[in-house]
N, C-alpha and C positions, 0 to 999 in steps of 0.2 A: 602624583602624576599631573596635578593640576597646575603645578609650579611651571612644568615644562610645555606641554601639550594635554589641552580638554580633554576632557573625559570620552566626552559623546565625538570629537573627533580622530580618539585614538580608537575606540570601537568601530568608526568608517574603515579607519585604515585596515586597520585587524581582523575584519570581517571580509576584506576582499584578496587575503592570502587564501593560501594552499594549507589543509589543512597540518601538515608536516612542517611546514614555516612557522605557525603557529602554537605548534610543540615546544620549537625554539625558545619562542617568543617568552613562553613562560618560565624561560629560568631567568630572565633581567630583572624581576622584582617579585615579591610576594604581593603587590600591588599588581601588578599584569598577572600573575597568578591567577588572584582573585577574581579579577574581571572574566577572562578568559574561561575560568571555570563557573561562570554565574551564568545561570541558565537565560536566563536576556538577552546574556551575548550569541548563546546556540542557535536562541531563534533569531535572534538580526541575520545568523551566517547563513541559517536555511533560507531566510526570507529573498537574499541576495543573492544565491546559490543557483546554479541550473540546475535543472531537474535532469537527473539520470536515470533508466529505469535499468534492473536487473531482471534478465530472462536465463532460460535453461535449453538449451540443444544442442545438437552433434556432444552429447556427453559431457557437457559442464555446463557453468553460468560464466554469461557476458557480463561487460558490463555498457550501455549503449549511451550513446550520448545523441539526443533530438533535439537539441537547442542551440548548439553551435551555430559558426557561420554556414552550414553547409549540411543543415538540417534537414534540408529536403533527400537527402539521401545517405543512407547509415552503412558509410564505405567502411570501414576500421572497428569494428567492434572489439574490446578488448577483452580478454577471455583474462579471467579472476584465476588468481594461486588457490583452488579449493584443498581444505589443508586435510580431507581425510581419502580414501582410497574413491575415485571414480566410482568403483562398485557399487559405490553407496547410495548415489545417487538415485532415486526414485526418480522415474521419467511423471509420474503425477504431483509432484512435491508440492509442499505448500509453503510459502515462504511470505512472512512479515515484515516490514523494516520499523524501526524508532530510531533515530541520532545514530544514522549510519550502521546500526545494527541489524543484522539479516537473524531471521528465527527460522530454520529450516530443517522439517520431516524428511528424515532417512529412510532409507529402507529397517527392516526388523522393528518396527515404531521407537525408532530413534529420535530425539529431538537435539539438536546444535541450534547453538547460539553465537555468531562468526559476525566477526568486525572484518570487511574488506579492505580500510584503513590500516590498519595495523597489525591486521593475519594474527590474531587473536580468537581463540574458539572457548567454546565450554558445551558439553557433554550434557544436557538435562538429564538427571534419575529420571528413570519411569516409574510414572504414581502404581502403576498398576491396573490402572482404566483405559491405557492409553491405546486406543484402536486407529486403526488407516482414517476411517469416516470421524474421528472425534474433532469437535469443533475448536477453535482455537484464536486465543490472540495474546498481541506483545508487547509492550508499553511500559510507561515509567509512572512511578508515583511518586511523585512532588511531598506529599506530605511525611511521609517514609525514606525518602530517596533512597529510592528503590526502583531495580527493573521487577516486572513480574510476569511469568507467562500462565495463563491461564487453559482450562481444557475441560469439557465435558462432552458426552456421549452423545449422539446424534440420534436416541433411540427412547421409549417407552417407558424403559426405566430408569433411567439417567436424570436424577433428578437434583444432584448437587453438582457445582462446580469445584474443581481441586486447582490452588493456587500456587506456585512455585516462584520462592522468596530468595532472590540471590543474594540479599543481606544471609539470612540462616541457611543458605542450602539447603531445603528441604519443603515440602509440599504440604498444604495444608487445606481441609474443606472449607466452601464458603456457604454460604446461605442457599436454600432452597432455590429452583429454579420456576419462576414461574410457568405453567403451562408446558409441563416438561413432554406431555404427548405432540408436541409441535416438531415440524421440521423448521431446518435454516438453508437459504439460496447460495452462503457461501460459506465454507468453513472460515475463511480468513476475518477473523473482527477486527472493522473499521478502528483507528485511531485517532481522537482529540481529545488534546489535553492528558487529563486522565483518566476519562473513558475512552470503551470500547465498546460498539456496538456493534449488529447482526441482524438481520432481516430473519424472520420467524414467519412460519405460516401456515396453513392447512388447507387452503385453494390460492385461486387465485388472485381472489376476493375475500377473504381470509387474512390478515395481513398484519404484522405490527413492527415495530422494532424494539429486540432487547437491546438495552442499555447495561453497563457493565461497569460501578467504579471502581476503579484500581485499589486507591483509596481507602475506604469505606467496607469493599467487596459486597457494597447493595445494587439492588436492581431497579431498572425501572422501564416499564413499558411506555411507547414512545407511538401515538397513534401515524398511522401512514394519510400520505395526502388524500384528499378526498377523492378527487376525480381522477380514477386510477381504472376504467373501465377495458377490458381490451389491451392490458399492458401483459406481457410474457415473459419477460424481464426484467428484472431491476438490480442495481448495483447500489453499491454506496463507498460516498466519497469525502474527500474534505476541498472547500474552494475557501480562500477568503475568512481562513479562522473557523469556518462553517462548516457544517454538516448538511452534504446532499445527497440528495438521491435522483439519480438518473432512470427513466423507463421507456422503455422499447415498446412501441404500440409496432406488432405483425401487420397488422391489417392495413394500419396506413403508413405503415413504415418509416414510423415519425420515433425520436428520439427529444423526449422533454424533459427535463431537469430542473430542480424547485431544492430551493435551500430549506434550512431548518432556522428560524430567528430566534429571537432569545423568548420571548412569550411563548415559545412552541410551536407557533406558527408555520407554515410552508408559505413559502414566495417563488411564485417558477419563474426565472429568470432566463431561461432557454428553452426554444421548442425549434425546433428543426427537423427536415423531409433530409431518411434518407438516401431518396436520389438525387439529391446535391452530390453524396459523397463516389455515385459511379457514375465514370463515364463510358461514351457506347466503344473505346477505345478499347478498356478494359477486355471487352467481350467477357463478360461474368451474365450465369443466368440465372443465379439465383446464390444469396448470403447469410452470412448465421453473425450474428455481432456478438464477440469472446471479451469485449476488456472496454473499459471506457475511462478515463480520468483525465482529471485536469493538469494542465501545467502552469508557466508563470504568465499574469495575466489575465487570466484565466480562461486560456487559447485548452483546448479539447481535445486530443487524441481519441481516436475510436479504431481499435482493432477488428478488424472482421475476418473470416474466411469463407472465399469466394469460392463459388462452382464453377467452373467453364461448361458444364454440359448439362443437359437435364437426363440423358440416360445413363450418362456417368458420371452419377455425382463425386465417385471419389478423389474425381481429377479436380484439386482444391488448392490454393495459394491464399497465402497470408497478405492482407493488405493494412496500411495504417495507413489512416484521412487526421491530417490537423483543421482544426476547424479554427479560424481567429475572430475571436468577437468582436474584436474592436471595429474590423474591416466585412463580421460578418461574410466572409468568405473561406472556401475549400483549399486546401493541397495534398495532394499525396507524396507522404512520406515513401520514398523508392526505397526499398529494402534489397540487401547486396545480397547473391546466388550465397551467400554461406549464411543467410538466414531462414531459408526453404525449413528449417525444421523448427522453426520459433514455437515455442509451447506457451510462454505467459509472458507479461510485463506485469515488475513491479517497482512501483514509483520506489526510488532511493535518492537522498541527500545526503551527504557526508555533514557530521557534525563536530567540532572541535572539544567537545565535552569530554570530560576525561570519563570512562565505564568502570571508575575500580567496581564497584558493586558488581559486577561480572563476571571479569578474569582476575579476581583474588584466588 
């Protein structure tokens, strides 16, 4: 390749096609092959990529775009080919993404594993543990190359993890779980790299995070920030290669955020009042914040749903505030009348990676 055009200049070009152009791309050499399939190139594509996120309502999943030119308001939502019966659909689902693949609970504790790119699915076995409340996550292991999905019980006695190896098709126990009498704040575990982690707890001061390697299938507990008084929420996220976590203080209605550095450390790098994000336009008289993540940049989405009334609460709309760091300033994201029933966002990027390990 280097005879013709660089290397690192043929990855520019080739990281800013579609990922369907770049299917092409790889029958012109086993050298563009190569590249195209070398996980380097996956993450240049994500890192250059817009962020799209997938949600579920009026009886399927969209697919949204909020980075466009015309992001302040989500006219077009594209509604996704879901390749099994509507029926299936769980209006609670829980849904994963890794390199463009979605990992999504059915109804009957059904697990699919469906590529949007290439309307590609696979049917998880059920281990035989697998409940509505079981906790979950989806990821790839680098060292194996390998996808794996992960799941254990959300209960008392749930004290090992069962792993599902799309190389072997088949599930396999992992190691003990630490402090298995703990709860977790979200089924869905976080993805970096080759872990997976999950907020654990037992108040609300109480607190840690499991850590999850793909890998390995070892654990490690992951102390929570310190100064975490008065917080009622928390999420977690990836910014910047990083691992964060975002918390909701009620009281003062403030939203902080603090990364995770390589010594283990937290660094909060956002603290924010959320009455920046309503204005008295809105008429809202009181909010519940459902979803927070980052996008490119490391510009902030925060999902909430609003009250209009205080004697009738259940007159509620969905609203999305991007927050820009760079400008430190607000916008609201305008959501179109055929978004009234928005249940989730989850962050999705399309990846040029080939998934045999998947759809074999």
């Amino acid at each position: 390749m280097s005879k013709f055009l660089p290397e690192d200049l043929a990855i520019e070009i080739l990281a800013r096609l579609s990922v369907k152009d770049i299917a092409r791309f790889r029958c012109v050499s086993k050298t563009w092959r190569d590249l195209i399939n070398h996980r380097g190139f996956a993450q240049r594509y994500r890192d250059i990529s817009p962020v799209k996120f997938v949600s579920f309502y009026d009886e399927g999943f969209y697919m949204l775009d909020v980075e466009g030119k015309r992001r302040q308001v989500i006219t077009n939502p594209h509604k996704l080919d879901f390749p099994m019966e509507q029926s299936m659909i769980d209006e609670s689902a829980c849904v994963l993404h890794c390199d463009g693949n979605l990992c999504v609970t059915l109804k009957n504790h059904t697990l699919m594993v469906w590529n949007t790119s290439s309307k590609q699915f696979k049917i998880v076995p059920n281990p035989g543990i697998y409940r509505d409340s079981n906790i979950l996550g989806f990821g790839y292991d680098p060292v194996h190359d390998d996808y794996k999905v992960v799941t254990f019980l959300d209960r008392l006695d749930a004290s090992t993890a069962h792993v599902f190896e799309f190389r072997t098709g088949s599930w396999r126990a992992s190691l003990r779980i630490p402090n298995p009498d703990w709860h977790y704040r979200d089924r869905r575990g976080t993805l970096l790299d080759q872990y997976l982690y999950w907020i654990a707890y037992r108040s609300n001061t109480d607190r840690f995070i499991l850590c999850f390697n793909l890998s390995t299938h070892e654990y490690q507990k992951i102390p929570f920030p310190v100064n975490n008084q008065g917080v009622a929420c928390s999420w977690l996220g990836v910014t910047s290669r990083k691992l964060c976590i975002t918390e909701y203080e009620t009281c003062r209605k403030e939203i902080g955020i603090s990364v995770m550095e390589k010594t283990g450390s937290w660094n909060k790098i956002i603290s924010l009042s959320m009455s920046s994000f309503i204005s008295v336009q809105d008429r809202i008289y009181d909010y519940q914040v459902e979803f927070v993540s980052f996008a490119k940049k490391n510009d902030l989405f925060v999902t909430l749903t609003g009250y209009n009334d205080s004697f009738e609460m259940e007159r509620t709309k969905k609203m999305v505030f991007l927050y820009k760091t760079r400008d430190e300033t607000f916008e609201q994201v305008r959501l179109c009348n055929s978004l009234a029933g928005l249940r989730f966002l989850c962050e999705c990027v399309e990846t040029p990676k080939i998934t045999n390990r998947i759809f074999i």
